[in-house]
Wavefront OBJ file of the C-alpha trace (Angstrom):
o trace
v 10.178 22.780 -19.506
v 7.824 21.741 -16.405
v 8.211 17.960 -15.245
v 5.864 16.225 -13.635
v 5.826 14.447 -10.413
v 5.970 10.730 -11.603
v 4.606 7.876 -9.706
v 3.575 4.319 -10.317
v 1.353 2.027 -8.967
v 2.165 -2.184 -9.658
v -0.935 -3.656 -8.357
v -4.299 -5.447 -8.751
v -7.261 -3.838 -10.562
v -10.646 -3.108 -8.896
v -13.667 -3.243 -10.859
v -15.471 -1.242 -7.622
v -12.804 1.433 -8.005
v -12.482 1.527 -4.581
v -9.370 -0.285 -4.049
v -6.220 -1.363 -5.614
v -4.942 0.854 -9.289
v -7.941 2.685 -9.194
v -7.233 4.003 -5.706
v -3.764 4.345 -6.481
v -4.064 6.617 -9.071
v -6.920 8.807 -7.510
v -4.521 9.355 -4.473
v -1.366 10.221 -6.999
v -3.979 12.569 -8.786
v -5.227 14.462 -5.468
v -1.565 14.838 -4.017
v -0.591 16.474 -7.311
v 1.181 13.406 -8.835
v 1.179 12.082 -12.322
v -0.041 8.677 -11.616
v 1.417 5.529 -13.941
v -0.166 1.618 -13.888
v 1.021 -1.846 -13.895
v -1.356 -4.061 -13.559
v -0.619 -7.693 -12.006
v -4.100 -8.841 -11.236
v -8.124 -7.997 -12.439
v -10.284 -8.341 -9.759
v -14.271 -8.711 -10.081
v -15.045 -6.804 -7.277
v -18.022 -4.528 -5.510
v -18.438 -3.006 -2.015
v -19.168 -6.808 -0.735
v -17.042 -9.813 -2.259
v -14.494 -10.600 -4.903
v -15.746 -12.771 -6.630
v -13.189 -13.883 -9.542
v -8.816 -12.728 -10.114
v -7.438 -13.313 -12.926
v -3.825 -13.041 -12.574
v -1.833 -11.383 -15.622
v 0.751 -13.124 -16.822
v 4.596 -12.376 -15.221
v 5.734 -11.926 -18.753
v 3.320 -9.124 -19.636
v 3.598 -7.735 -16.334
v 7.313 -7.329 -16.697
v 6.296 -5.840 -20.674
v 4.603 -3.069 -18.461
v 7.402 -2.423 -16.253
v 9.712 -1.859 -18.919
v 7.491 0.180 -20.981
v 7.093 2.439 -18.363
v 10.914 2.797 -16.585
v 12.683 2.809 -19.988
v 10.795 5.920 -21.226
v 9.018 7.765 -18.683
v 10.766 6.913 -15.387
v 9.151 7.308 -11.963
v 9.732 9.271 -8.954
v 8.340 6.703 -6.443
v 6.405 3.214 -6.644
v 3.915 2.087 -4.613
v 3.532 -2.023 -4.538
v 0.048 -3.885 -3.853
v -1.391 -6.959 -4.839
v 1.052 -9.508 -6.302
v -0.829 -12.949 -6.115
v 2.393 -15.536 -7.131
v 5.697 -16.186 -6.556
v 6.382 -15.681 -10.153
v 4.969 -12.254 -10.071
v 6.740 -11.516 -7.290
v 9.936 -12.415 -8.652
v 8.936 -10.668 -12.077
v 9.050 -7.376 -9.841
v 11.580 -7.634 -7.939
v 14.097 -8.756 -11.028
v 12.706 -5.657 -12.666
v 12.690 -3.048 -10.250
v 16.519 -3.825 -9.812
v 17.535 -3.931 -13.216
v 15.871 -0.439 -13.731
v 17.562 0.888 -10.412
v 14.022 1.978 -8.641
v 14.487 3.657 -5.777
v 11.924 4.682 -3.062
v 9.623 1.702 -2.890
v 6.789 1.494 -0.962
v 5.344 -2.307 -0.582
v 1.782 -2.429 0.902
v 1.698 -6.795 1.690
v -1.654 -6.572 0.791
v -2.998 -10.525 1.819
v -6.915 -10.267 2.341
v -9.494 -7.961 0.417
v -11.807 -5.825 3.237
v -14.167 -8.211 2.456
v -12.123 -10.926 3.528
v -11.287 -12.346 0.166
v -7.705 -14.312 0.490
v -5.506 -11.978 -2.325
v -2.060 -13.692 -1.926
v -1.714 -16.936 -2.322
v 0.046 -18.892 0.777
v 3.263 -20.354 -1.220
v 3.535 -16.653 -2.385
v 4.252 -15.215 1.877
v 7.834 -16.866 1.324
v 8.421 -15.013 -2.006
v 7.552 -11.614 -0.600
v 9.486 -12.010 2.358
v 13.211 -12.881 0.433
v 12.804 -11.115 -2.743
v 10.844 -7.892 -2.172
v 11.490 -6.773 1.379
v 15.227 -6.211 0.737
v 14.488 -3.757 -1.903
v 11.163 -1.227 0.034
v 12.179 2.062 1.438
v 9.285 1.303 4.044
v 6.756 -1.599 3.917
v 3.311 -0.559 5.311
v 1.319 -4.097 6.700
v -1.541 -4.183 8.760
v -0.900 -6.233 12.302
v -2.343 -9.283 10.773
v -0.015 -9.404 7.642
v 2.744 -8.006 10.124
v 2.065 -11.184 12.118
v 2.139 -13.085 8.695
v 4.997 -12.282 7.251
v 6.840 -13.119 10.642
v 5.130 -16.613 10.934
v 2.943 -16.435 13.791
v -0.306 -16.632 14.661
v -0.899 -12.655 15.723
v 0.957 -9.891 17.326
v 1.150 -8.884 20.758
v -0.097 -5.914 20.457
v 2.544 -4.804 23.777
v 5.426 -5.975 21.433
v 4.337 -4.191 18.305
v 8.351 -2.261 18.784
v 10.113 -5.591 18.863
v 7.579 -6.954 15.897
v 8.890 -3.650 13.674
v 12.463 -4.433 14.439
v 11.768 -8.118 13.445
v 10.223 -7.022 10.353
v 12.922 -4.600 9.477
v 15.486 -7.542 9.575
v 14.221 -8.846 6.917
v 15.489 -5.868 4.609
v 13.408 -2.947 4.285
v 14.667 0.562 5.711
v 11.929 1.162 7.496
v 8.221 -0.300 8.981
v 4.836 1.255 9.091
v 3.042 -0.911 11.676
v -0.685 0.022 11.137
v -3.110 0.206 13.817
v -6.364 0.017 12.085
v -6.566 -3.707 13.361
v -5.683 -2.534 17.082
v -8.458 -3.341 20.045
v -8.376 0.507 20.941
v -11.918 1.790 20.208
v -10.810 5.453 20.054
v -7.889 5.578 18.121
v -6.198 3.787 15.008
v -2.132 4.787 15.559
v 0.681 3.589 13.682
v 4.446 3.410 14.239
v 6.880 3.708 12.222
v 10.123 2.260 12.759
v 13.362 3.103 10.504
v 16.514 1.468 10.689
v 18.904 3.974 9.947
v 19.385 5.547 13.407
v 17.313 3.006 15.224
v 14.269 5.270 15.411
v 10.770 4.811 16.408
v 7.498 7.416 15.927
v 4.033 7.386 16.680
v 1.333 8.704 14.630
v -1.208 9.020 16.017
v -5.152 9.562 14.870
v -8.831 9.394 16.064
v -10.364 6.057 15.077
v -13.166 7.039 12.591
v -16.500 4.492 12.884
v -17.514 4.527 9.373
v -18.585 1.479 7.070
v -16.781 3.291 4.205
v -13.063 2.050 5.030
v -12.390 -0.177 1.506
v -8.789 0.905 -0.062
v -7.663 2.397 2.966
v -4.455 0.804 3.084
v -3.715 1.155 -0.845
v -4.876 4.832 -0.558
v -1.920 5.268 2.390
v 0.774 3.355 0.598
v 0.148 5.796 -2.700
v 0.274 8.980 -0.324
v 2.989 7.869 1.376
v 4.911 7.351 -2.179
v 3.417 10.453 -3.698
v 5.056 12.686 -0.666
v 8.409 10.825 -1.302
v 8.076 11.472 -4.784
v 7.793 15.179 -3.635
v 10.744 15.160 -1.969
v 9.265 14.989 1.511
v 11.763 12.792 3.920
v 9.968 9.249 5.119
v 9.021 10.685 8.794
v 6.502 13.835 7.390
v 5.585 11.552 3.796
v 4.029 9.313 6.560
v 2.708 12.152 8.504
v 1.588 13.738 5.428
v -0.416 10.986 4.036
v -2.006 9.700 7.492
v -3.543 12.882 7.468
v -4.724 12.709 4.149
v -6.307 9.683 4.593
v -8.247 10.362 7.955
v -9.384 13.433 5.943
v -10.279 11.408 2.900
v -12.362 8.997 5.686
v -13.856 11.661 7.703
v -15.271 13.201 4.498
v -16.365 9.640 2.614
v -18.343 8.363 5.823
v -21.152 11.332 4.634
v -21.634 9.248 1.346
v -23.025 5.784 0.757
v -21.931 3.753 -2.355
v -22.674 -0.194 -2.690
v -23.987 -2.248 0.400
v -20.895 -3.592 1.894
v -17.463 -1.528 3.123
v -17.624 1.693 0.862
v -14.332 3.757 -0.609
v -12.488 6.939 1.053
v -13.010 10.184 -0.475
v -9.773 10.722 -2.650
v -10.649 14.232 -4.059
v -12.383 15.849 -0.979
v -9.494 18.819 -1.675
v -11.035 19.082 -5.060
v -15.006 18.079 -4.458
v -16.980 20.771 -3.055
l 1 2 3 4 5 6 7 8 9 10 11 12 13 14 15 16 17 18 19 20 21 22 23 24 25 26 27 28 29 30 31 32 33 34 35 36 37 38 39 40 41 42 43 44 45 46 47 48 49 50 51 52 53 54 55 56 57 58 59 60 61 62 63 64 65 66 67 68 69 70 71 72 73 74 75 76 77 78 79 80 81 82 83 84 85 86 87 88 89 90 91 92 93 94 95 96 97 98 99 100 101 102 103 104 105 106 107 108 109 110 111 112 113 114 115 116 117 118 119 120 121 122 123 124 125 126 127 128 129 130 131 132 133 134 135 136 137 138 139 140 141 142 143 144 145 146 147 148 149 150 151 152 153 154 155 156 157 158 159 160 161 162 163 164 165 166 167 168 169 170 171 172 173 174 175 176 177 178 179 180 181 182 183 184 185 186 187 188 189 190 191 192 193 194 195 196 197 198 199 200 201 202 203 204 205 206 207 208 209 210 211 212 213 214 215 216 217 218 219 220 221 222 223 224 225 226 227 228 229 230 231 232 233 234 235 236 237 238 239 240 241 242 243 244 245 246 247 248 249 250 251 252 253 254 255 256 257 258 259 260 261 262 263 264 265 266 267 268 269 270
């Protein structure tokens, strides 16, 4: 018998469909993944604003988890929007009794429209319980900057701001550089502490309005390649280009008024 390619997604829904589970699972579905849900959060959300989360409860949210690694199992997870310390915890203490491995943890903080998606006491939580247990953590230089208590990054220190990050307990860092000053180009390193190694990857910097679940839509790549077997180096590479492809295609389209999605199935559109 076939198997299938199993990943999961433990994140927040978005109503748009641009962001978040739904984004999640269009990425597992284009990179030829079968794409699994927990949801820890339903967002009422557009192109624009969030305008209401409603948090599920930890309890249910570990009921998912076990549903789905008792019977089906999973390849690779990809982590997003967990809003509490309790949720946080919730995940973690599940993850570990299930033995996940390869765990991908997007720190997602603040929607593209700048809606606040973590809540502050829940920084701490994130930092000691779920960092220790990622295969590679993917923040943006503001969460980077976040989750290592200060006010931004130097953007000439982002190699001593990955080590710092990696001592807190993941195996490796994707420092993105979609936040960088650099008009022309949007790079990110990765750092990975087995070996003490540092890569670039480097990309154009596409001007488009249509930039809303970029950062889920990497995270899921990046965890459908490792569920492919891909090592972390080209499952980065991989999914970088997947997702400047997935921009350069969705900045023909308009959807909404505000920050539109990526294209996920621009393989598969014609």
């Amino acid at each position: 018998m076939k198997h299938y390619v199993r990943t999961l997604s433990v994140a927040g829904s978005d109503s748009g469909g641009g962001a978040g589970i739904q984004a999640d699972l269009k990425t597992f579905a284009a990179l030829g993944c079968y794409g699994m849900s927990v949801i820890t959060a339903l967002t009422a959300q557009n192109t624009r604003t969030v305008s209401a989360i409603h948090g599920c409860p930890a309890a249910f949210i570990a009921a998912q988890l076990d549903a789905v690694l008792s019977d089906i199992g999973v390849d690779a997870v990809k982590i997003g929007m967990l809003h509490t310390p309790e949720v946080i915890d919730t995940v973690a203490a599940r993850l570990q009794a299930h033995g996940v491995q390869r765990i991908v943890l997007d720190p997602v903080m603040v929607a593209k429209s700048g809606d606040r998606l973590l809540r502050d006491e829940a920084v701490a939580a994130l930092r000691e319980r779920l960092l220790p247990l990622a295969t590679l953590i993917t923040p943006n230089l503001p969460e980077a900057a976040t989750l290592l208590g200060l006010p931004a990054l130097d953007t000439d220190a982002l190699e001593t701001a990955a080590r710092r990050l990696a001592g807190l307990g993941p195996a490796a860092v994707l420092l993105k550089g979609g936040h960088g000053a650099d008009p022309h180009t949007s790079n990110d390193l990765l750092y990975q502490r087995d070996g003490d190694r540092l890569q670039v990857f480097e990309a154009p910097r596409l001007h488009t309005p249509n930039t809303h679940g970029t950062g889920c839509t990497l995270s899921a790549a990046i965890a459908a390649h490792l569920a492919r077997g891909l090592d972390l180096a080209d499952s980065v590479g991989q999914a970088k280009q997947y997702l400047s492809d997935a921009l350069r295609t969705g900045a023909e389209y308009r959807l909404g008024a505000g920050h539109g999605p990526v294209h996920h199935f621009f393989r598969q559109w014609r």
